[in-house]
VMD Tcl script that draws the C-alpha trace (Angstrom):
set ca {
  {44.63 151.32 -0.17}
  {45.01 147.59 -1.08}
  {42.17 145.48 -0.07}
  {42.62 144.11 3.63}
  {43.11 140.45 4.31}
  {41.63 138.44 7.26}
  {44.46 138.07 9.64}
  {43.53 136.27 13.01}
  {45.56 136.07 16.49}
  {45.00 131.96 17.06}
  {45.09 132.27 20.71}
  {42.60 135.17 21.19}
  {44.30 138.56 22.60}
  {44.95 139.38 25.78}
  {41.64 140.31 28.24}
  {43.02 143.81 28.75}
  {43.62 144.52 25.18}
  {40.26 143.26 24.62}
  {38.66 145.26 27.24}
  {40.22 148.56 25.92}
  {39.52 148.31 22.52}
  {35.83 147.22 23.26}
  {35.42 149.88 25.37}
  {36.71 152.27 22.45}
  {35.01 151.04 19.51}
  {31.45 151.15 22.36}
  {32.13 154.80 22.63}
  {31.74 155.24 18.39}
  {35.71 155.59 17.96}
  {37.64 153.86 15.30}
  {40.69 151.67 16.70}
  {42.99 149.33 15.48}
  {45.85 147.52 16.73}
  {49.19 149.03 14.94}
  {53.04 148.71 15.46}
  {55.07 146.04 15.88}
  {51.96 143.58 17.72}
  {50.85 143.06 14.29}
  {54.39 142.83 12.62}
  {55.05 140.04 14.98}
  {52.02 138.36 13.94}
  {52.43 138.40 10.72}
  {55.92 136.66 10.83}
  {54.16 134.32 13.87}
  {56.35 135.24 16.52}
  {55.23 134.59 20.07}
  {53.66 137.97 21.79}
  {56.37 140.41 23.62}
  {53.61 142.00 25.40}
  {54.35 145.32 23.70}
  {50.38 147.04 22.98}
  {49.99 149.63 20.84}
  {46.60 151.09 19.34}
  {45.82 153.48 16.92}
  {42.19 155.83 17.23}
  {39.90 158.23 15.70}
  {39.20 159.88 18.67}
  {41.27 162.82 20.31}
  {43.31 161.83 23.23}
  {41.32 163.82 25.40}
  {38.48 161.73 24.59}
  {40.26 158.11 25.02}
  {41.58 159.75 28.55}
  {37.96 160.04 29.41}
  {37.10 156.65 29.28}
  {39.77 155.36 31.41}
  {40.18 155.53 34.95}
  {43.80 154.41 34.39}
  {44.68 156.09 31.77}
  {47.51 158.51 31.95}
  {48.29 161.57 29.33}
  {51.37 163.37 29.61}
  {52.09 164.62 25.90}
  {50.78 166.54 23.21}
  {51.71 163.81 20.75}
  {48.11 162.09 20.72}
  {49.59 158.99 22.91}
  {47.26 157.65 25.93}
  {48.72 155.12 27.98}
  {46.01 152.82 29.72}
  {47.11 150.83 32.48}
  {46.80 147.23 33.35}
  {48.39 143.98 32.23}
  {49.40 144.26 29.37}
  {49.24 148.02 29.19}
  {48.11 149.66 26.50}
  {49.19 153.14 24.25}
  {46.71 154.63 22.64}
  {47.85 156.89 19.81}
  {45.19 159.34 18.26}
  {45.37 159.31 14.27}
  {47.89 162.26 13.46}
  {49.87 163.60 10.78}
  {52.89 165.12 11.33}
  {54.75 168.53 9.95}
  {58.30 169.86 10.62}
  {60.66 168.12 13.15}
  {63.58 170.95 13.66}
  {64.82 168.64 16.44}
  {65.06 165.89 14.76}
  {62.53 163.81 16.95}
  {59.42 165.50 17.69}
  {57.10 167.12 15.38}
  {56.65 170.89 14.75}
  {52.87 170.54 14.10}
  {50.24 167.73 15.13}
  {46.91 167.16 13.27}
  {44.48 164.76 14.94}
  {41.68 163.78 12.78}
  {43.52 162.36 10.11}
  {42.18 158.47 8.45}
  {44.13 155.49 9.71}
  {45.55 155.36 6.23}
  {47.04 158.42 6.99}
  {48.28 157.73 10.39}
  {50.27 155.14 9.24}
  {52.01 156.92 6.49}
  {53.83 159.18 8.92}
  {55.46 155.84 10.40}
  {59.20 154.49 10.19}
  {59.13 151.08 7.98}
  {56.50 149.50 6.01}
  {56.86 146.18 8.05}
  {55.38 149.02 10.98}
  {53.04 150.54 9.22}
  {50.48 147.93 9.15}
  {47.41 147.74 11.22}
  {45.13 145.31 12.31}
  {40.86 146.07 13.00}
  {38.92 143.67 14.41}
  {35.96 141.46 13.06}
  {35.27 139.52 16.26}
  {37.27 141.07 18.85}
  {36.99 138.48 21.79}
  {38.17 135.70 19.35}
  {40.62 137.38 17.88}
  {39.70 137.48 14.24}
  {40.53 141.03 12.20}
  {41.81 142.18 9.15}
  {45.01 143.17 8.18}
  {45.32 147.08 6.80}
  {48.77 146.87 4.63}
  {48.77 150.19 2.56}
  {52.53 150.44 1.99}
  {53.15 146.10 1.31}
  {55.03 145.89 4.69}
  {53.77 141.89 4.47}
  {55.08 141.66 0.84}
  {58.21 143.01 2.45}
  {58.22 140.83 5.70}
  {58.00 137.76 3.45}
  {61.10 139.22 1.01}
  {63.20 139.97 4.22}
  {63.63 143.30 2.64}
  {63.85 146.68 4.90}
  {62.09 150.13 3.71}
  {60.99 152.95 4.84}
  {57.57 154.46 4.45}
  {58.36 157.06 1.49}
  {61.76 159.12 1.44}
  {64.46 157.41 3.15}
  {66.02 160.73 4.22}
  {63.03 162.38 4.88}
  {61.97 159.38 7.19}
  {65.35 159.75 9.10}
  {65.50 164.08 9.59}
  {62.30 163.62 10.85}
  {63.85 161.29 13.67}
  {67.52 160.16 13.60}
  {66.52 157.28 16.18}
  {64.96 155.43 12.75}
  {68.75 155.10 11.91}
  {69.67 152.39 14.86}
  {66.29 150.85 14.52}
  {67.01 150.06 11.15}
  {69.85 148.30 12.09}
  {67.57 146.63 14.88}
  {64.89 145.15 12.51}
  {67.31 144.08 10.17}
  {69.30 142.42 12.46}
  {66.62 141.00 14.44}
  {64.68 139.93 11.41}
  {67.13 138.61 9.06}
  {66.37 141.83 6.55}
  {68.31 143.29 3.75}
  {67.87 146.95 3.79}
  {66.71 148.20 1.06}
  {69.42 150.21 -1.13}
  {68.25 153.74 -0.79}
  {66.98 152.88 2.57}
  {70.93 151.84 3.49}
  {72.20 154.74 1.57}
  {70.41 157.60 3.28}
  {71.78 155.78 6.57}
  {75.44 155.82 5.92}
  {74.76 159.70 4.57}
  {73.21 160.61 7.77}
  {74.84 158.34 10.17}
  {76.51 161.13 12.16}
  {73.04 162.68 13.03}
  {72.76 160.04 15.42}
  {74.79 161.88 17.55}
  {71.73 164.10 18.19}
  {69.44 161.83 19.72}
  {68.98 161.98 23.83}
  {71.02 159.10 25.27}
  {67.83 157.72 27.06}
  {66.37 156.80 23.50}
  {69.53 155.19 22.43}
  {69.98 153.02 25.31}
  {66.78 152.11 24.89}
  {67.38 150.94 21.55}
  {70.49 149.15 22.22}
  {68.31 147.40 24.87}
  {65.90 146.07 22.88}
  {68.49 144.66 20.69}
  {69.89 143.02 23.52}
  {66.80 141.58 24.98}
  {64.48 140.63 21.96}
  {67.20 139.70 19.28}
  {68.02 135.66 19.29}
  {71.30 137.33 18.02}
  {72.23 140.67 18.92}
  {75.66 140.27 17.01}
  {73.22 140.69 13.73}
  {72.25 144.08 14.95}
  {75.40 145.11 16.32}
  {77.35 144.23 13.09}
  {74.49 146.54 11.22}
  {74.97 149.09 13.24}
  {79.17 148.97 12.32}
  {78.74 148.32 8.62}
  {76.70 151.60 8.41}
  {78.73 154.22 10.23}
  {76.39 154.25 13.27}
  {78.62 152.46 15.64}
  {81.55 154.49 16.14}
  {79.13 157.26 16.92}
  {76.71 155.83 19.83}
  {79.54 153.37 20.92}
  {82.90 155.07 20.10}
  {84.65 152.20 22.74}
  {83.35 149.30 21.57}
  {83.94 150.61 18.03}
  {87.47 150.92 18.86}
  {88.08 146.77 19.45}
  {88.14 146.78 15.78}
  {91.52 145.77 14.47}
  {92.80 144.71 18.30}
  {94.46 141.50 17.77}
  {93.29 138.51 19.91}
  {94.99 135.01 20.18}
  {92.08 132.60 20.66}
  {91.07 129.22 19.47}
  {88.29 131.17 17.45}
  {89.54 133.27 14.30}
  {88.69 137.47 14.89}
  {89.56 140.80 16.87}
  {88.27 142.00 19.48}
  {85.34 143.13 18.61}
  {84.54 139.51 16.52}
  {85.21 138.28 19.97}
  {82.63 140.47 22.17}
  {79.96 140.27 19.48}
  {80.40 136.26 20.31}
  {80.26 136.72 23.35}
  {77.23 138.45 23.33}
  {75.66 135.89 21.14}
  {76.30 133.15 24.09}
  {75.60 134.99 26.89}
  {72.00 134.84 28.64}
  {69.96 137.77 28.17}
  {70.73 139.00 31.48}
  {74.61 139.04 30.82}
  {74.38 140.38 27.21}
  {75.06 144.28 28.15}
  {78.02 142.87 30.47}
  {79.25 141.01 27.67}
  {78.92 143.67 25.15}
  {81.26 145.76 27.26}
  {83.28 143.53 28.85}
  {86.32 143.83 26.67}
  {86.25 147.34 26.15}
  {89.83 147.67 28.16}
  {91.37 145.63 25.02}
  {91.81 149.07 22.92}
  {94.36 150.54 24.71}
  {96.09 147.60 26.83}
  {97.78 145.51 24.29}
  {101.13 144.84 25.00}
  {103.71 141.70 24.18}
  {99.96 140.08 22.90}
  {99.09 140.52 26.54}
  {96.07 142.66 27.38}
  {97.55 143.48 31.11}
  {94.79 144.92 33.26}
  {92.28 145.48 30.94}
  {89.58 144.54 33.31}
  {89.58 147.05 35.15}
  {90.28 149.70 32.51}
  {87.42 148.31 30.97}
  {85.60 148.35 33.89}
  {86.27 152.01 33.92}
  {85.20 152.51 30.77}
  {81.94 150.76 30.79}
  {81.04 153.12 34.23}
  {81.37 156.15 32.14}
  {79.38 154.83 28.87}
  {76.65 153.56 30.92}
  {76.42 156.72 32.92}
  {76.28 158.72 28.86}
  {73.52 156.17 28.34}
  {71.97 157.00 32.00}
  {71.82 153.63 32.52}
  {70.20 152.68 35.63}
  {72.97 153.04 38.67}
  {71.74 149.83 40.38}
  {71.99 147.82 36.68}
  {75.44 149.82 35.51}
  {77.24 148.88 39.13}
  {76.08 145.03 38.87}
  {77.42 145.55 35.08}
  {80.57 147.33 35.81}
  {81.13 145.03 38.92}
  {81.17 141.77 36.95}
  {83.43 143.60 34.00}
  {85.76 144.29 36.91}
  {85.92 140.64 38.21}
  {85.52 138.82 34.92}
  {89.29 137.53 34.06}
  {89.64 135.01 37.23}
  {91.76 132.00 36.82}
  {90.47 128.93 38.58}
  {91.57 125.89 38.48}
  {91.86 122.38 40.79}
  {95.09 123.26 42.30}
  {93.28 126.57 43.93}
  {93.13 125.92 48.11}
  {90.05 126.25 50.23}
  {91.29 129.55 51.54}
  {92.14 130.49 48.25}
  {88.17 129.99 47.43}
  {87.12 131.12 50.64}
  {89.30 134.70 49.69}
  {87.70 134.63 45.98}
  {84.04 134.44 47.88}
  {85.16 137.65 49.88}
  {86.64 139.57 46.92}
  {83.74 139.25 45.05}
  {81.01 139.41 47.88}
  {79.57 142.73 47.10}
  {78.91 142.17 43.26}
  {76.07 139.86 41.59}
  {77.98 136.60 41.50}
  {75.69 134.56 39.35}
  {75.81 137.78 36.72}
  {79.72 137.40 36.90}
  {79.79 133.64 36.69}
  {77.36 134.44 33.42}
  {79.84 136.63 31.82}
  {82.69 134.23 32.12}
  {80.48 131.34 30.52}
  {79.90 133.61 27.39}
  {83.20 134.41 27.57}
  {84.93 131.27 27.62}
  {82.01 130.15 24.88}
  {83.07 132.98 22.38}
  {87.34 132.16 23.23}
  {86.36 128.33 21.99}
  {87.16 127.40 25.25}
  {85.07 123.96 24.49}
  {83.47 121.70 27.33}
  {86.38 121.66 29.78}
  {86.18 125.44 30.53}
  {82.32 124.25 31.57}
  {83.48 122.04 33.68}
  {85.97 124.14 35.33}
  {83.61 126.67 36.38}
  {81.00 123.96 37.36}
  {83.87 122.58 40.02}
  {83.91 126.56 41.36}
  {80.69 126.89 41.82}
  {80.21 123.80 43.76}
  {83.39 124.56 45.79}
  {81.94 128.19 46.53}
  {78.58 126.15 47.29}
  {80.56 124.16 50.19}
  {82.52 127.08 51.53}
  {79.25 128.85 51.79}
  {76.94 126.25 53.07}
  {79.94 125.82 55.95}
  {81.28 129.17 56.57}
  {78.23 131.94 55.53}
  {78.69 134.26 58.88}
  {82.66 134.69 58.24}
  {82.18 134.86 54.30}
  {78.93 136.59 53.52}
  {78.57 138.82 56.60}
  {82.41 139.12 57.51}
  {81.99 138.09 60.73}
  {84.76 137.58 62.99}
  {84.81 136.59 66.38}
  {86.13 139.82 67.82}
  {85.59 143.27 67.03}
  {87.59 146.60 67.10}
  {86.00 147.02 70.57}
  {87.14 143.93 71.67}
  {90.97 145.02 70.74}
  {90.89 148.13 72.27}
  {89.51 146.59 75.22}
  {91.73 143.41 75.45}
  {94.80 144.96 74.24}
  {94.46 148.48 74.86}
  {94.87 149.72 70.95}
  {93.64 153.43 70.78}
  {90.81 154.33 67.79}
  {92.51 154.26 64.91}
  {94.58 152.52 61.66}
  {96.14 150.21 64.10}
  {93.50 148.17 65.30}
  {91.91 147.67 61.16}
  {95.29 146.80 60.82}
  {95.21 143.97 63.01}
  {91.22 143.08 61.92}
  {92.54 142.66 58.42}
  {95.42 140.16 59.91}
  {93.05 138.41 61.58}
  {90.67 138.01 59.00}
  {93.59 136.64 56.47}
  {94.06 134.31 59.42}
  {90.88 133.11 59.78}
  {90.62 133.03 56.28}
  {93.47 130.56 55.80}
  {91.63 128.59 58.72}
  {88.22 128.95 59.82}
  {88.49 127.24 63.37}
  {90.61 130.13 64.41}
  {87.23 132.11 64.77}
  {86.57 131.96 67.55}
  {87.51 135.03 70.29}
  {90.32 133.56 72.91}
  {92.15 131.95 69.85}
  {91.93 135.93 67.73}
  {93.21 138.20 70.69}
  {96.04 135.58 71.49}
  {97.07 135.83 67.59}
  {96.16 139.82 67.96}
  {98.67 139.89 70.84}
  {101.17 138.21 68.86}
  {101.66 141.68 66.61}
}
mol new
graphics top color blue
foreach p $ca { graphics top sphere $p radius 0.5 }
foreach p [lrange $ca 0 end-1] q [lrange $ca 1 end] { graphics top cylinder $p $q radius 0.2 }
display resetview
């Protein structure tokens, strides 16, 4: 092993992490700091509050000095609570994998040296052991140059590209993630045992590829970078068959590109907590092309994104906000709209996550070249929804008219049924059109007038 350089964290780590590695090293355990904590350090990007630790000791051991600590597998990993928490992964090495993820056989006991040669990339298989914990001052442990490779930009994994990968065909999108992420040529081996084994992606648990494709979309400045990896490779069309498909659609926009050129922009504007609706929000553009009109492809989109984020088991309260601004995303406002025409827009889109919408259309309009006007547009909605609002919250928000169905079968003696939501919805499209009809006399005179 090279010899280890002096590598520092200027700002001191984090009290937790300090407190569980003291606590470690106190109870005659070796421990270091591993993963991507020190890769991030190395390049001098800003902490993302991601922890992980590498130990001498058995897990059982690191459980018993924890109160907080939780141990579910029997992969060596220790997860200590608090803020930050912390994973604490036993030094193993690692035999067999005839599912492609986990290993066959664990050994525990194995040098840190060791523990880091069963890892994915060299930029991940560094380490970092302290010299004055509570300032922050350690050494870096770099056995396989992952710093000589963070400084080239140059992607490789530890050993054997394709053994690397059969051991766990998740490596295959994370190599398109670091390399996007960090601006990283992949190594030519590296790149070739990907496109050779590209379809084995297909065997990974949708939970671990979402989570992948969330990471891109929450820690990359430019997710497009990844995305565009992940295409060029043969990965693409297999985790995301419908995005994969906007290849080759045709698009007539101020900015040159298909479809897919077009969403990957998109995603690139958006905020991060529009990027996933952005990344699907076109996905109705394969199939809905006609006369260089895409007719409706909201809401076969919209379709589409449900069932790929229910593959992905995407959270149901974060795939129906998703889906729900997909659905909405292709409104046309401009100055000639009326109040009630606003005051109907608030309704339509009253039970969806209007400031994730209103995101989506920004990126949108950013990635069509739609240029400061479109800005502005969508700044004179929002303050006209802002009014409407402010005046009219009980009939917009809450749908609050002055009568009820009660009230009409009492008044006008409707029976229960269609008829009197029938007349509700009249009245509401009445009201709509003019708020000061809310009020009851005025509603059951216009109800009477069926």
């Amino acid at each position: 092993m090279p010899p280890a350089r002096e590598l520092s964290f200027p700002d001191g780590l984090p009290a937790r992490v300090v407190e569980v590695l003291s606590v470690i090293a106190a109870a005659g355990h070796e421990v270091a700091l591993v993963g991507g904590c020190v890769r991030d350090r190395v390049l001098g990007l800003p902490e993302t509050g991601d922890w992980d630790a590498a130990t001498s000791a058995p897990p059982e051991a690191i459980a018993a000095l924890f109160a907080t600590a939780t141990w579910e597998n029997r992969f060596g990993t220790v997860t200590i609570g608090g803020s930050p928490e912390v994973e604490v992964t036993s030094y193993r090495a690692e035999a067999g994998y005839s599912d492609r993820r986990r290993p066959d056989e664990v050994r525990f006991g194995v040098s840190l040296a060791d523990d880091l040669a069963r890892r994915d990339f060299t930029v991940n298989a560094m380490a970092w052991t302290a010299i004055d914990l509570p300032s922050g001052r350690g050494r870096l442990v770099d056995p396989f140059g992952g710093e000589r490779d963070l400084a080239d930009r140059l992607l490789r994994t530890v050993g054997d590209p394709r053994e690397r990968f059969t051991e766990d065909a998740l490596r295959l999108i994370r190599a398109a993630r670091f390399a996007g992420r960090f601006e990283m040529t992949i190594e030519a081996e590296t790149e070739a045992a990907i496109e050779e084994l590209a379809p084995a992606v297909a065997t990974v648990s949708p939970e671990r590829v979402r989570d992948e494709l969330l990471r891109i979309l929450r820690l990359d400045p430019r997710p497009s970078r990844a995305f565009g990896r992940l295409e060029r490779l043969g990965l693409l069309r297999v985790i995301l068959p419908e995005l994969a498909a906007l290849r080759g659609v045709p698009q007539s926009k101020a900015v040159a590109g298909d479809a897919l050129d077009h969403t990957l922009a998109a995603v690139d504007a958006a905020t991060i907590d529009a990027r996933l609706a952005a990344l699907l929000h076109d996905l109705g553009k394969a199939t809905t092309l006609a006369d260089g009109h895409f007719i409706g492809h909201e809401s076969v989109g919209a379709e589409l994104a449900a069932r790929l984020l229910a593959r992905l088991r995407v959270a149901g309260s974060e795939a129906s906000r998703t889906v729900g601004a997909i659905r909405h995303h292709m409104y046309a406002y401009d100055d000639s709209w009326s109040d009630a025409a606003v005051r109907r827009f608030i309704r339509r889109t009253a039970d969806i996550d209007r400031d994730l919408l209103f995101a989506l259309r920004r990126a949108d309009s950013a990635a069509s070249g739609a240029g400061p006007a479109a800005e502005a547009n969508q700044a004179r909605l929002e303050a006209r929804i802002a009014g409407e609002l402010a005046e009219h919250a009980d009939l917009l928000l809450h749908r609050r008219l002055a009568v009820d169905g009660h009230d009409l079968q009492r008044e006008l003696g409707l029976e229960p049924g269609p008829q009197v939501g029938e007349v509700l919805d009249r009245l509401t499209e009445a009201v709509l059109d003019d708020p000061s009809l809310n009020e009851p006399a005025t509603l059951l005179r216009l109800a009477r007038e069926r």
